[in-house]
Backbone of each chain as ProteinMPNN parsed JSONL, in Angstrom:
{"seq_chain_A": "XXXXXXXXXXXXXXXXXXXXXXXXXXXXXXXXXXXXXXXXXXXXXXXXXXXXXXXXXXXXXXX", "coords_chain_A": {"N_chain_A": [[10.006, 0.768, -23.492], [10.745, 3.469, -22.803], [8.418, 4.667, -22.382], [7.049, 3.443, -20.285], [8.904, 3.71, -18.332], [8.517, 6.524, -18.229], [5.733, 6.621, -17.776], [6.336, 4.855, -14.884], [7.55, 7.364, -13.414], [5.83, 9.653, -13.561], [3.685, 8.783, -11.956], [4.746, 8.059, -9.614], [5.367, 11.033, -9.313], [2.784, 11.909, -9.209], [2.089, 10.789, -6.434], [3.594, 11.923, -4.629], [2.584, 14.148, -5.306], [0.12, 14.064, -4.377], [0.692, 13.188, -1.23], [2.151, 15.138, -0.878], [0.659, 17.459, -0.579], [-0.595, 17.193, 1.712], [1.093, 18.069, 3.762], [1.683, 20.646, 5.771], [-0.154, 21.118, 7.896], [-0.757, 19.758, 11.264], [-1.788, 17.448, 11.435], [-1.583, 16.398, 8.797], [1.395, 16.401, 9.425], [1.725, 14.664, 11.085], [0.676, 12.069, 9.257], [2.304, 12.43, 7.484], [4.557, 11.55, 8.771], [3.847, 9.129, 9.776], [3.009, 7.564, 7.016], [5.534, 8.368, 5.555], [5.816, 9.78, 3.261], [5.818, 9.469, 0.526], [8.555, 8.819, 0.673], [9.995, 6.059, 1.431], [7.351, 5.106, 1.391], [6.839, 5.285, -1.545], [9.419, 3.802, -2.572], [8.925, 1.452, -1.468], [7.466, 0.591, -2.892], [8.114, 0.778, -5.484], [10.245, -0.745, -5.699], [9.219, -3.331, -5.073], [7.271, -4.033, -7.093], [7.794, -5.443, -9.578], [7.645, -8.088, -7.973], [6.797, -11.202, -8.016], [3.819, -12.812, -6.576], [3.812, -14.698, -4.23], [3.151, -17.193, -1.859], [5.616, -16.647, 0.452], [6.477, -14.228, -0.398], [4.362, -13.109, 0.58], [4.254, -13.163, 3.373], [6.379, -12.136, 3.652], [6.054, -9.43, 4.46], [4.684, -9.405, 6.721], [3.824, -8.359, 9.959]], "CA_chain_A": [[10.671, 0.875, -22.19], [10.677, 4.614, -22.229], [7.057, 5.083, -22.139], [7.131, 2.407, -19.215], [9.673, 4.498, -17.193], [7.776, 7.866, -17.617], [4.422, 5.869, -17.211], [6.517, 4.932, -13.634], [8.16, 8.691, -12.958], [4.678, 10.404, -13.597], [3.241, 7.759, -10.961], [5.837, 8.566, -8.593], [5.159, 12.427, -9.107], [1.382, 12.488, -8.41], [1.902, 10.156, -5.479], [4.559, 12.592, -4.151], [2.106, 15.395, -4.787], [-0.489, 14.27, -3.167], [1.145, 13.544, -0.047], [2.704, 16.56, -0.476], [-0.104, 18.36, -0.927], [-1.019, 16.742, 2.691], [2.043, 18.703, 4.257], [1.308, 21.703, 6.417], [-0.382, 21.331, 9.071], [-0.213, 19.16, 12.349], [-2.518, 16.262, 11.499], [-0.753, 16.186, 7.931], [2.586, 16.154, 9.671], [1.606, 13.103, 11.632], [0.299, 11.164, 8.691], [3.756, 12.431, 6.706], [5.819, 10.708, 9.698], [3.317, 7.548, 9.514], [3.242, 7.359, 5.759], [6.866, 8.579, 4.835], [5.89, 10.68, 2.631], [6.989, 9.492, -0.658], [10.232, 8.412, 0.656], [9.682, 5.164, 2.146], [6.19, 3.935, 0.913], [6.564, 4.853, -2.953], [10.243, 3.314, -2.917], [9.052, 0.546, -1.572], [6.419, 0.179, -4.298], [8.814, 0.485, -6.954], [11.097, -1.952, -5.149], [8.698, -4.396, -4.882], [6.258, -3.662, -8.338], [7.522, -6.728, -10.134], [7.709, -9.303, -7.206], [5.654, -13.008, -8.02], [3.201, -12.806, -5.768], [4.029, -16.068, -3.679], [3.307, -17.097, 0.233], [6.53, -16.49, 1.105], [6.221, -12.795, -0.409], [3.422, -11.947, 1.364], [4.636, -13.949, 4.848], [7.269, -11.19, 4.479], [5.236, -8.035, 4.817], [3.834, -9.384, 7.871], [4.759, -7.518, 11.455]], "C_chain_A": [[10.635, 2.314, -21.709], [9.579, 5.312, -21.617], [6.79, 4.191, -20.678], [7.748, 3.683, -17.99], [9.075, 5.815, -17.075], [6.853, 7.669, -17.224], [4.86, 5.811, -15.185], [7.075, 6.522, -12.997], [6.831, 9.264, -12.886], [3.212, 9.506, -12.203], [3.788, 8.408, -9.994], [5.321, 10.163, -8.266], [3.615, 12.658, -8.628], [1.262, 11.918, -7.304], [2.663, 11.277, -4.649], [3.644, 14.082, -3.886], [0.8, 15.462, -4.017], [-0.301, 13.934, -2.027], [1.902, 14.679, 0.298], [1.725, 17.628, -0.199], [-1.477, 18.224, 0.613], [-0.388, 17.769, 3.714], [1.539, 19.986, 5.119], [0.535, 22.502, 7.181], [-0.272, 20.003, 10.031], [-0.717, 17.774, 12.009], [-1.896, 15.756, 9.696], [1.043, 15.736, 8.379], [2.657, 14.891, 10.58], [1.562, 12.103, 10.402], [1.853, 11.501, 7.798], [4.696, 11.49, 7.256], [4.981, 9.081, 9.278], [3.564, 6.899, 7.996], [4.887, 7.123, 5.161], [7.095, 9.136, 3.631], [6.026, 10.76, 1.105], [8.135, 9.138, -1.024], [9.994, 6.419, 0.765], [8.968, 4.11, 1.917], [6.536, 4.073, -0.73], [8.258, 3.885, -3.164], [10.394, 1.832, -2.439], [8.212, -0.316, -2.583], [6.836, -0.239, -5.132], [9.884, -0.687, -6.399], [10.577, -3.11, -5.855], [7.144, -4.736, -6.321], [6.702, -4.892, -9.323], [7.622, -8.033, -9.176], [6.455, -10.292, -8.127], [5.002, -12.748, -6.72], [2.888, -14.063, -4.908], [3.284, -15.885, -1.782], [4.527, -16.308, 0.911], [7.25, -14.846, 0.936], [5.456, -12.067, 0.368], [4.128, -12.278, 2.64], [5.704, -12.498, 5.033], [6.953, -9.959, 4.653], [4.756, -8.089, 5.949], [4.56, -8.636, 9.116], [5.144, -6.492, 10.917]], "O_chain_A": [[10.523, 2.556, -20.507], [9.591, 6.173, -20.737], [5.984, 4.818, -19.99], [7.14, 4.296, -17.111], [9.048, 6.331, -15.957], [6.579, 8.315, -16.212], [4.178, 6.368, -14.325], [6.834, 6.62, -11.794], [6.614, 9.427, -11.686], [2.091, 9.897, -11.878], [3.221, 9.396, -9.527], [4.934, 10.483, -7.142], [3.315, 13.493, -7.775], [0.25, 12.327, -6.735], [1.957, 11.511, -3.668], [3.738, 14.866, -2.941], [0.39, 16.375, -3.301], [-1.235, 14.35, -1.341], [2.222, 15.094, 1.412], [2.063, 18.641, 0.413], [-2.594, 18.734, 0.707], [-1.155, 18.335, 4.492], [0.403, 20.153, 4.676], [0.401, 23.72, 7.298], [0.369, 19.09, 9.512], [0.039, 16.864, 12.35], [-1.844, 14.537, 9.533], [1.737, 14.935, 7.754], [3.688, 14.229, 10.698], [2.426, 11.228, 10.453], [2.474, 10.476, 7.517], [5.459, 10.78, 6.603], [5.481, 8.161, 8.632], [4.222, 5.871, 7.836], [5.346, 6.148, 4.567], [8.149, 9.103, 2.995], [6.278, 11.797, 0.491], [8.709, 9.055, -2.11], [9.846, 5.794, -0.286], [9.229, 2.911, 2.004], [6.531, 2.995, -1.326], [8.174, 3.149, -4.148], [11.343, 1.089, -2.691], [8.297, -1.496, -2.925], [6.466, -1.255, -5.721], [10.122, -1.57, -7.222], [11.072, -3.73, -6.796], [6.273, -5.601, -6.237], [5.736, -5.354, -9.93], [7.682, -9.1, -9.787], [5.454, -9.889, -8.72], [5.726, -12.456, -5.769], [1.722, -14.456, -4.88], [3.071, -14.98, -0.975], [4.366, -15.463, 1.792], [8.108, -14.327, 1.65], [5.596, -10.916, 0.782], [4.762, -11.286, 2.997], [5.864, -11.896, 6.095], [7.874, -9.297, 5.129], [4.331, -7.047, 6.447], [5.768, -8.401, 9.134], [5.796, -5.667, 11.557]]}, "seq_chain_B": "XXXXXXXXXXXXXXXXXXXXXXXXXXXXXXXXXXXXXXXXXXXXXXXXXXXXXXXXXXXXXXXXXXXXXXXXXXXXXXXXXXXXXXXXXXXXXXXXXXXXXXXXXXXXXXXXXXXXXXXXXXXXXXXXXXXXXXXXXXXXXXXX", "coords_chain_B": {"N_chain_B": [[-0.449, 20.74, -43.094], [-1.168, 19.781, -39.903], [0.833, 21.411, -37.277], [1.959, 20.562, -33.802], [2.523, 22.831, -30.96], [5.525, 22.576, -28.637], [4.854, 22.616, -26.221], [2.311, 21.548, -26.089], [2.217, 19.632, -27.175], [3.533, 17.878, -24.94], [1.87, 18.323, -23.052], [-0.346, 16.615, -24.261], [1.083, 14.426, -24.38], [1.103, 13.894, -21.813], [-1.487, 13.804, -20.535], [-2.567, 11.37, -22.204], [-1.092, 9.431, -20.781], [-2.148, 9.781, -17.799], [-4.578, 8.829, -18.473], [-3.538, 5.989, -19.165], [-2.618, 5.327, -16.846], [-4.867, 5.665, -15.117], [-6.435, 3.69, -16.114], [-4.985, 1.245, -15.831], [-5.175, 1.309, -13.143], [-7.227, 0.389, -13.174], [-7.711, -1.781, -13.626], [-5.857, -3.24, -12.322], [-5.286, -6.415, -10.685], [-6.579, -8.331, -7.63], [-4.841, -9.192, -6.059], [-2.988, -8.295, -6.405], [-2.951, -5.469, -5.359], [-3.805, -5.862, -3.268], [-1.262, -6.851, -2.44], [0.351, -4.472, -2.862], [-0.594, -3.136, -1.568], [-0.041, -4.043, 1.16], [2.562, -4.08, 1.32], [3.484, -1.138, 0.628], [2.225, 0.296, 3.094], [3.852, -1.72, 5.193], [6.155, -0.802, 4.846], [5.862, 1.716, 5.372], [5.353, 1.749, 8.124], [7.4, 0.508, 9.327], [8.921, 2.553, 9.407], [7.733, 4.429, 10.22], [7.857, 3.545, 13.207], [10.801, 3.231, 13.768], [10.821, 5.924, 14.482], [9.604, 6.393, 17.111], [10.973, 5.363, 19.493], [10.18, 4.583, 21.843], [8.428, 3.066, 22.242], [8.962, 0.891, 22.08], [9.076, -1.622, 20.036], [8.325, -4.969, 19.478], [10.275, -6.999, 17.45], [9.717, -8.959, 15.535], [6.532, -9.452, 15.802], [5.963, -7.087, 15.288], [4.506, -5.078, 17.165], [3.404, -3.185, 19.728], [4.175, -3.164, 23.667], [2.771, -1.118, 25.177], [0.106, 0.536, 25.802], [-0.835, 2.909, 26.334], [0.517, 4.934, 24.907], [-0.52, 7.017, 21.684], [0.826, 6.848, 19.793], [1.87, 4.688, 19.807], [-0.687, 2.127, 19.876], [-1.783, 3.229, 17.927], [0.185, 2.572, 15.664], [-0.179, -0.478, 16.354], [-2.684, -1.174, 15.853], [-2.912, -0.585, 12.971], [-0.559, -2.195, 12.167], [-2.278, -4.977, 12.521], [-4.435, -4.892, 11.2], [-3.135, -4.683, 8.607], [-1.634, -7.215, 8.365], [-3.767, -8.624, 8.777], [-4.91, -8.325, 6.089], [-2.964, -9.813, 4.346], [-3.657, -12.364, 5.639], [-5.926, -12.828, 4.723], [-5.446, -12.348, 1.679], [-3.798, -15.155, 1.485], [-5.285, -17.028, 1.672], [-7.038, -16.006, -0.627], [-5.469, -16.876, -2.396], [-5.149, -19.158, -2.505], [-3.971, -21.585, -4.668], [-3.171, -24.662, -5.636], [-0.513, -24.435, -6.761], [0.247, -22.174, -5.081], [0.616, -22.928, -2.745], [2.476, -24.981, -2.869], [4.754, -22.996, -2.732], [4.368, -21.431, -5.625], [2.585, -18.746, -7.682], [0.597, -16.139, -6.845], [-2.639, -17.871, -6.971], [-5.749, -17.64, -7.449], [-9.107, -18.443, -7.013], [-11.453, -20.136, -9.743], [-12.921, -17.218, -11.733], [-16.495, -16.503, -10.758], [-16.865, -18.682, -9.475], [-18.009, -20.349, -5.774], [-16.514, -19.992, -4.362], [-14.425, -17.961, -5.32], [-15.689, -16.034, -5.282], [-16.483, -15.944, -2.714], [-13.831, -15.868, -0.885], [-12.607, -13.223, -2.444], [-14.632, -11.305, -1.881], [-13.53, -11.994, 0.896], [-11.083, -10.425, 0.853], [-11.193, -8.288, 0.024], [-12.461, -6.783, 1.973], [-10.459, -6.84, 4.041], [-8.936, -4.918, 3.05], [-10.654, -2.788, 2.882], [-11.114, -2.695, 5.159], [-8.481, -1.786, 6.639], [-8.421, 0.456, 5.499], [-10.201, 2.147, 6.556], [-9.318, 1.865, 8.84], [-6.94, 2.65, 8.927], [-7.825, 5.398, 8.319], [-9.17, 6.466, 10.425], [-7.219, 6.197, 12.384], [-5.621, 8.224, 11.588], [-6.936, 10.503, 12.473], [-7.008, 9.997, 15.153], [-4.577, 10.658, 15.409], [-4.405, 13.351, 15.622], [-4.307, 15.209, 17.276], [-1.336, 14.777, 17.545], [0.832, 12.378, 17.869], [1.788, 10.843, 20.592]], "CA_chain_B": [[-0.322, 19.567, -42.035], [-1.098, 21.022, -38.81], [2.15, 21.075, -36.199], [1.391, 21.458, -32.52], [3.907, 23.244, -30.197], [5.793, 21.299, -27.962], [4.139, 22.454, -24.871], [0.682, 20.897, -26.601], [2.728, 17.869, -27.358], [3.806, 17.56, -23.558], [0.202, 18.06, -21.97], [-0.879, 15.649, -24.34], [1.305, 13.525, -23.533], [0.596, 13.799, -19.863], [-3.173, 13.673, -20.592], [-2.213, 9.909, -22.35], [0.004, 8.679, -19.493], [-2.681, 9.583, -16.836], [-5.349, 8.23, -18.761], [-2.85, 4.735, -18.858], [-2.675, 5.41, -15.595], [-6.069, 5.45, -14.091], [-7.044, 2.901, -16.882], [-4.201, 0.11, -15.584], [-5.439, 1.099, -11.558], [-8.493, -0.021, -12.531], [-7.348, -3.177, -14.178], [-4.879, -4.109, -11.151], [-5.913, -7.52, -10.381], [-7.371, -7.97, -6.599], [-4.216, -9.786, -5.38], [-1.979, -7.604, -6.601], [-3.949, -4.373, -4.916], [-3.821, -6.173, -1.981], [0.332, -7.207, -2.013], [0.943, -3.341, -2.902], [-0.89, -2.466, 0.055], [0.763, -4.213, 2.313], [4.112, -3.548, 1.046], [3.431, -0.102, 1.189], [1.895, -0.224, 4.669], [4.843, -2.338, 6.063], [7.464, 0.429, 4.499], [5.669, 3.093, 6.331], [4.944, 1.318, 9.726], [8.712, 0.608, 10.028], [9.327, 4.478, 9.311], [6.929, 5.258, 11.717], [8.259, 2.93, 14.774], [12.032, 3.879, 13.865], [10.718, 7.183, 15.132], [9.026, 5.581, 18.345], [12.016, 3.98, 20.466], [9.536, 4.433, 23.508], [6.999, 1.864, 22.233], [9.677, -0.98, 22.477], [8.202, -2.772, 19.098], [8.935, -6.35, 19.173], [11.078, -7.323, 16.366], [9.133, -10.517, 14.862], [5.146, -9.194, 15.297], [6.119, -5.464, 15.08], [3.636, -4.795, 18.198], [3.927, -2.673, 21.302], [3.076, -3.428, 24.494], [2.929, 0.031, 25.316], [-1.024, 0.849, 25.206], [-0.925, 4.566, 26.661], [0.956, 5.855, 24.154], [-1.179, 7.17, 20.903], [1.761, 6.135, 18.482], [2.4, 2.682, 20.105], [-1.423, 1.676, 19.648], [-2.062, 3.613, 16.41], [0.654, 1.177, 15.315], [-0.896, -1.83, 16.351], [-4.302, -1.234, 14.534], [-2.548, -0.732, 11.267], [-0.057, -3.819, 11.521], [-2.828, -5.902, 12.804], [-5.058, -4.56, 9.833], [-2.187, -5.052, 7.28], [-1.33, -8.72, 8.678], [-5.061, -9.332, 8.246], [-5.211, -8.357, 4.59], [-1.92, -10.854, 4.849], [-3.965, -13.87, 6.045], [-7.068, -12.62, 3.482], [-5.097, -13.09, 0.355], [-2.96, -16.089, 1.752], [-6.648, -17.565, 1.552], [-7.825, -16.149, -1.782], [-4.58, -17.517, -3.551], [-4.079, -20.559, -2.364], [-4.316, -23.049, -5.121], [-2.016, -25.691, -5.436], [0.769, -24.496, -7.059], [0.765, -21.151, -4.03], [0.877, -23.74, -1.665], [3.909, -25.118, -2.963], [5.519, -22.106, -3.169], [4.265, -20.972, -6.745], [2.33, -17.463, -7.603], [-0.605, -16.376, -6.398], [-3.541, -19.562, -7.783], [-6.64, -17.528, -6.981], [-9.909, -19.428, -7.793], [-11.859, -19.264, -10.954], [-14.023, -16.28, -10.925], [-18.049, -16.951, -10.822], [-17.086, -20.033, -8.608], [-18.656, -19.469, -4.624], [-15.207, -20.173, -3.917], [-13.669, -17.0, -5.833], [-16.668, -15.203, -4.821], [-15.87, -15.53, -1.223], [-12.641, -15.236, -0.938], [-12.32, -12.245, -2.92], [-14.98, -10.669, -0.584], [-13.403, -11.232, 2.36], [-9.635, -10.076, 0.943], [-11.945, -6.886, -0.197], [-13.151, -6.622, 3.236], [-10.019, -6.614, 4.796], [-8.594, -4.076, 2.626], [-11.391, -1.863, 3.126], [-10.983, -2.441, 6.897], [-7.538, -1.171, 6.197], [-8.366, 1.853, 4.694], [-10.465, 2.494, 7.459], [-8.347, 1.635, 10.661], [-5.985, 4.137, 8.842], [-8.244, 7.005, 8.619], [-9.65, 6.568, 12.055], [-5.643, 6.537, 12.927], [-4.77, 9.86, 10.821], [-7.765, 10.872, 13.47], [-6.359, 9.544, 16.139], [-2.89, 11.447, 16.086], [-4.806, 14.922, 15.143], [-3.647, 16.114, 18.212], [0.332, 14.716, 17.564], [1.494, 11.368, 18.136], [2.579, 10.894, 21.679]], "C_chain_B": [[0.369, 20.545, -40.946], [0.426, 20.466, -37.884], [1.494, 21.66, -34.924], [2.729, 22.003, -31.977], [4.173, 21.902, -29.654], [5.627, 21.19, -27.063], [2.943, 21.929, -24.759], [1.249, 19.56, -26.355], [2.672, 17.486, -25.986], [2.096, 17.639, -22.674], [-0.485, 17.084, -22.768], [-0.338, 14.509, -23.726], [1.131, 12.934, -22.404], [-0.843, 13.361, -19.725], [-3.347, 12.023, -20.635], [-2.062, 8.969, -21.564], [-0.942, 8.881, -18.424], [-3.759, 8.929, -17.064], [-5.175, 6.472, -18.483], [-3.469, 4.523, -17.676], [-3.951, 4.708, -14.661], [-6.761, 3.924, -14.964], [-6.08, 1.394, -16.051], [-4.369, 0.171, -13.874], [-6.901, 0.753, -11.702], [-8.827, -1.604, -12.987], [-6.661, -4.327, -13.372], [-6.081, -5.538, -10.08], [-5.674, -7.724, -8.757], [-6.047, -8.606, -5.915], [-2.813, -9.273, -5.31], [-2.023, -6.24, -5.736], [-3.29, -4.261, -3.84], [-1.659, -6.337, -1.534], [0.951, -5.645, -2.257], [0.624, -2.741, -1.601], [-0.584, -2.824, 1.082], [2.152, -3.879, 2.369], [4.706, -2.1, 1.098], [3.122, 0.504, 2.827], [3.009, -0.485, 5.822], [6.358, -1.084, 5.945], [6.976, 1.785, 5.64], [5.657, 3.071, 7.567], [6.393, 1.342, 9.842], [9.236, 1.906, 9.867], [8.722, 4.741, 10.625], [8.059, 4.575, 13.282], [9.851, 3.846, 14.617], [11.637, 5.043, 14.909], [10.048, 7.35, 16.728], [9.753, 4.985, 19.337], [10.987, 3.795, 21.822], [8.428, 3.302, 23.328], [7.287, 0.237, 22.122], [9.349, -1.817, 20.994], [9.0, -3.754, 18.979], [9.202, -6.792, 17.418], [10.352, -7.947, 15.733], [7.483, -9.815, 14.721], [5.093, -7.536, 15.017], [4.63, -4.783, 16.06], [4.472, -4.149, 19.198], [3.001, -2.919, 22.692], [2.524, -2.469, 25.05], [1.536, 0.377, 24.874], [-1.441, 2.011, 25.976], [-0.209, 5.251, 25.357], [-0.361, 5.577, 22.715], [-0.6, 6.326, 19.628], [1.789, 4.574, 18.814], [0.852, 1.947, 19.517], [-1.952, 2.073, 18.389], [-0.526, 1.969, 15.681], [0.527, -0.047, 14.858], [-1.766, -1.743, 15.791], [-3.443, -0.987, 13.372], [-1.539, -1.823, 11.331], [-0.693, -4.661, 11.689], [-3.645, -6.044, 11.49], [-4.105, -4.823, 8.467], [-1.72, -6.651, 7.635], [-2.878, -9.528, 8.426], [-5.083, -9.663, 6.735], [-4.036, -9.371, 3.853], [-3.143, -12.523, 4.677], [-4.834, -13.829, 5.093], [-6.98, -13.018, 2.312], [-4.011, -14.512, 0.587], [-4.347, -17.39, 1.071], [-7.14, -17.53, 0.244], [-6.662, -16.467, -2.519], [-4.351, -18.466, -3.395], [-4.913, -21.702, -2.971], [-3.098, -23.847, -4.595], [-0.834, -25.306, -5.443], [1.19, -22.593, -5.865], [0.943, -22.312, -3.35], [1.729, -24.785, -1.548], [4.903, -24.284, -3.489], [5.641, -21.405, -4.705], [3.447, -19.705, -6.416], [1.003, -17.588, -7.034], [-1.754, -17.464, -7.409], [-4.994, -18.947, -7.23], [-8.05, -18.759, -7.95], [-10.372, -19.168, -9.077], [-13.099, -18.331, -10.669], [-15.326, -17.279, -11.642], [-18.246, -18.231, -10.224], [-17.677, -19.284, -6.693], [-16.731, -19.467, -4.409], [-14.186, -18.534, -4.029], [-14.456, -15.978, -4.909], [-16.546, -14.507, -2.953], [-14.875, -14.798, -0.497], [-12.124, -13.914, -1.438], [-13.133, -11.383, -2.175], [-14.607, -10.26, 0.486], [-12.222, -10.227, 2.415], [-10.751, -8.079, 0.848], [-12.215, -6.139, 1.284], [-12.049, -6.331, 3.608], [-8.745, -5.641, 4.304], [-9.418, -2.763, 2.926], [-10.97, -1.612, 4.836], [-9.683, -1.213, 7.26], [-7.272, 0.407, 6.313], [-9.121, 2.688, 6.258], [-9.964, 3.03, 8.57], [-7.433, 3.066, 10.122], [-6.404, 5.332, 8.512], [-8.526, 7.329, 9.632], [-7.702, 7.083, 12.519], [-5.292, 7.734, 13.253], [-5.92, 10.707, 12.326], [-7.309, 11.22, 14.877], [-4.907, 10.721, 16.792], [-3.295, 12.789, 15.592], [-4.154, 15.781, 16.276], [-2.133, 15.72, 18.68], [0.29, 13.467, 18.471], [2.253, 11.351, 19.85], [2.94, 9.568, 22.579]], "O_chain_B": [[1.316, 21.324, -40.837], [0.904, 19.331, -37.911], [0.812, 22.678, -34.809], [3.827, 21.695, -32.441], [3.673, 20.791, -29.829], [5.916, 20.141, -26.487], [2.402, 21.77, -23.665], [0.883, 18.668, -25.59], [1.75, 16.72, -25.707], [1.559, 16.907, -21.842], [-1.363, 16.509, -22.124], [-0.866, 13.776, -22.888], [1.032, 11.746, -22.1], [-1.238, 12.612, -18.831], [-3.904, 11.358, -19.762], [-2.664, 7.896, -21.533], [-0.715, 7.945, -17.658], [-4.207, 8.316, -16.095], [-6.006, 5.746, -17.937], [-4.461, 3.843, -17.413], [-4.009, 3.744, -13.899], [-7.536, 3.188, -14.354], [-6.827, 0.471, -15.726], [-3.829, -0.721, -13.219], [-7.703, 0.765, -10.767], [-9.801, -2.327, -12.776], [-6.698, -5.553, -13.472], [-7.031, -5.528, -9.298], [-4.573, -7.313, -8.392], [-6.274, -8.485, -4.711], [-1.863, -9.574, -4.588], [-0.894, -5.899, -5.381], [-2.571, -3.371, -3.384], [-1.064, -5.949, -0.529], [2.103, -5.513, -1.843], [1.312, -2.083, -0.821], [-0.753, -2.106, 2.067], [2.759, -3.461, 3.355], [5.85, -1.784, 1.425], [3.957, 1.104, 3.504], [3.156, 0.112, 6.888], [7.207, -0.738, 6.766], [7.627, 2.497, 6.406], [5.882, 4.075, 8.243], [6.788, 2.284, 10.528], [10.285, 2.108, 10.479], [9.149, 5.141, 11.708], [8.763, 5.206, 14.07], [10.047, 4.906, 15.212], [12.108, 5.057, 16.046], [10.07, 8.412, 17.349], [9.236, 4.12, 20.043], [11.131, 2.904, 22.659], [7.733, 2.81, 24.217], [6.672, -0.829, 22.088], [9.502, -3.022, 21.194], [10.141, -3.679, 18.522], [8.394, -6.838, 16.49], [10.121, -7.182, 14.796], [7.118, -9.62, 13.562], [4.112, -6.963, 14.543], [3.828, -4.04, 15.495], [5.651, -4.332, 19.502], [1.781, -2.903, 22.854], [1.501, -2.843, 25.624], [1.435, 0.569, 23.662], [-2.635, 1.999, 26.273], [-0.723, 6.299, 24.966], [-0.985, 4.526, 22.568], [-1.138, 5.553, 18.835], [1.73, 3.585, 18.083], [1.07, 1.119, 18.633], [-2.593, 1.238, 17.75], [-0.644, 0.771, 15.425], [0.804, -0.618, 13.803], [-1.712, -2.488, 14.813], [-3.746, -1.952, 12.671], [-1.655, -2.561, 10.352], [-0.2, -5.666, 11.176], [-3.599, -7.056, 10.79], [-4.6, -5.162, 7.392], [-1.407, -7.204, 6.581], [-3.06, -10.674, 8.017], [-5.214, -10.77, 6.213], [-4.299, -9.692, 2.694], [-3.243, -13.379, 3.798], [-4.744, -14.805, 4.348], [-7.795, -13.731, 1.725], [-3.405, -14.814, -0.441], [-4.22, -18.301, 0.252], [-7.622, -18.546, -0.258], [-6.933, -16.265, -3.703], [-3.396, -18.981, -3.977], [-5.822, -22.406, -2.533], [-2.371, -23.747, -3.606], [-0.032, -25.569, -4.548], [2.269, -22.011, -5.98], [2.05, -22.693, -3.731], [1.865, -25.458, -0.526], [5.708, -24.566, -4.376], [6.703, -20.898, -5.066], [3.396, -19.354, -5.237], [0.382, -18.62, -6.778], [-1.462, -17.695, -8.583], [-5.559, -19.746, -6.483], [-7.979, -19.477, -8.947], [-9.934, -18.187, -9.679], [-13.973, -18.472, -9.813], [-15.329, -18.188, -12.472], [-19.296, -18.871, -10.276], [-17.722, -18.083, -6.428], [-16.068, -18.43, -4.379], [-13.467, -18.083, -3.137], [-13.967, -15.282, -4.02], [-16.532, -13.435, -2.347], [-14.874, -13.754, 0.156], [-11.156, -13.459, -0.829], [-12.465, -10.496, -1.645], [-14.802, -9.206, 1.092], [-12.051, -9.425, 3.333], [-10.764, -7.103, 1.598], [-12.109, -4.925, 1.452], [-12.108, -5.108, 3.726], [-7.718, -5.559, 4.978], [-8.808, -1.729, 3.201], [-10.637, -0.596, 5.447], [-9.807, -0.157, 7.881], [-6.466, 1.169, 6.848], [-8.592, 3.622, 6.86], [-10.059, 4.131, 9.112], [-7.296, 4.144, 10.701], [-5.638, 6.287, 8.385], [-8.243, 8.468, 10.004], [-7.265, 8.18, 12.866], [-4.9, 8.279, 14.285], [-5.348, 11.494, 13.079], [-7.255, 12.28, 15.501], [-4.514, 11.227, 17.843], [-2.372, 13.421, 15.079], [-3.588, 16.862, 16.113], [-1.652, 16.086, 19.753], [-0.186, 13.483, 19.606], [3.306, 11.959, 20.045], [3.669, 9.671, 23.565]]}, "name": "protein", "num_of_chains": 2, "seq": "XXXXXXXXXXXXXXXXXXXXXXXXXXXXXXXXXXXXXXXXXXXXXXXXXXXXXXXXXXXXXXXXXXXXXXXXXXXXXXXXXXXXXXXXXXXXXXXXXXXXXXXXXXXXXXXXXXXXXXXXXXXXXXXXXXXXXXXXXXXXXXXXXXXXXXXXXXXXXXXXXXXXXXXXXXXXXXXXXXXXXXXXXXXXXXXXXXXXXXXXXXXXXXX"}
């Protein structure tokens, strides 16, 4: 389980750095607002990282 | 009996864990790929609009009708493109038991059936990837 959870934290951190590593200039600061930076898209990753992959899972990503 | 430090220990470690890493992203089965990428996708598009009140987005298809603005139509090409890759794997999973509400039922591989289907979900992941670099393009000169 521990190797699991740093396996997911060390995930988390290179995803974080390379959108971070996107950061600082204008066409980066667009795709930061579109993306979310890390906030947004990886928490919904880990949210959603053991879902069943059903119809009615995907049906809800839609729109 | 050699001892390493424990700053050796820790970069191995790290070395291990990214190796996992790239070894279990290249293992991620094609339906799974595809449900991260929309789930990611859909997290970021509703970030984005939040920040948009001028593009009106309808609640239910998350569209604007709003086709002057850069943000309102950047938008629409990536939820239309992520609702595709949507209908793509709706297609390459649906055995029986998806289509009564069980997990994804893709076909068996080396059938034309798998073969297809897994093409086109490929396809409309790639499209994906696309529409959203053209996008990042798109708003080079700031979202308006």
């Amino acid at each position: 389980v521990n190797s699991y959870v740093m396996l997911l934290d060390l995930g988390i951190t290179l995803t974080q750095a390379f959108l971070g590593s996107l950061k600082g200039n204008k066409v980066a600061g667009n795709i930061d607002n579109l993306l979310g930076v890390g906030q947004s898209f990886v928490d919904a990753l880990m949210a959603h990282k053991d879902d069943v992959i059903t119809k009615a899972a995907l049906e809800a990503q839609r729109g | 009996m050699m001892f390493l430090s424990k700053k050796a220990l820790l970069v191995n470690e790290a070395l291990i864990l990214i190796g996992v890493l790239v070894f279990l992203s290249g293992c991620t089965p094609l339906e799974r790929a595809a449900y991260s990428g929309v789930v990611g996708a859909k997290a970021a598009l509703v970030q984005f609009r939040s920040q948009h009140p001028e593009c009106a987005f309808d609640a239910t298809t998350g569209l604007s009708a709003n086709v002057k603005s850069v943000a309102c139509t950047a938008n629409n090409r990536l939820t239309a493109a992520k609702d595709a890759i949507i209908d793509a794997a709706e297609v390459y999973c649906s055995g029986t038991t998806f289509e009564t509400g069980g997990a994804c039922n893709p076909p068996a591989k080396g059938t034309n059936a798998y073969t297809e289907s897994a093409g086109k979900l490929k396809a409309a992941i790639a499209s994906y990837n696309q529409i959203q670099k053209d996008v990042a393009v798109l708003l080079k000169g700031g979202a308006q």
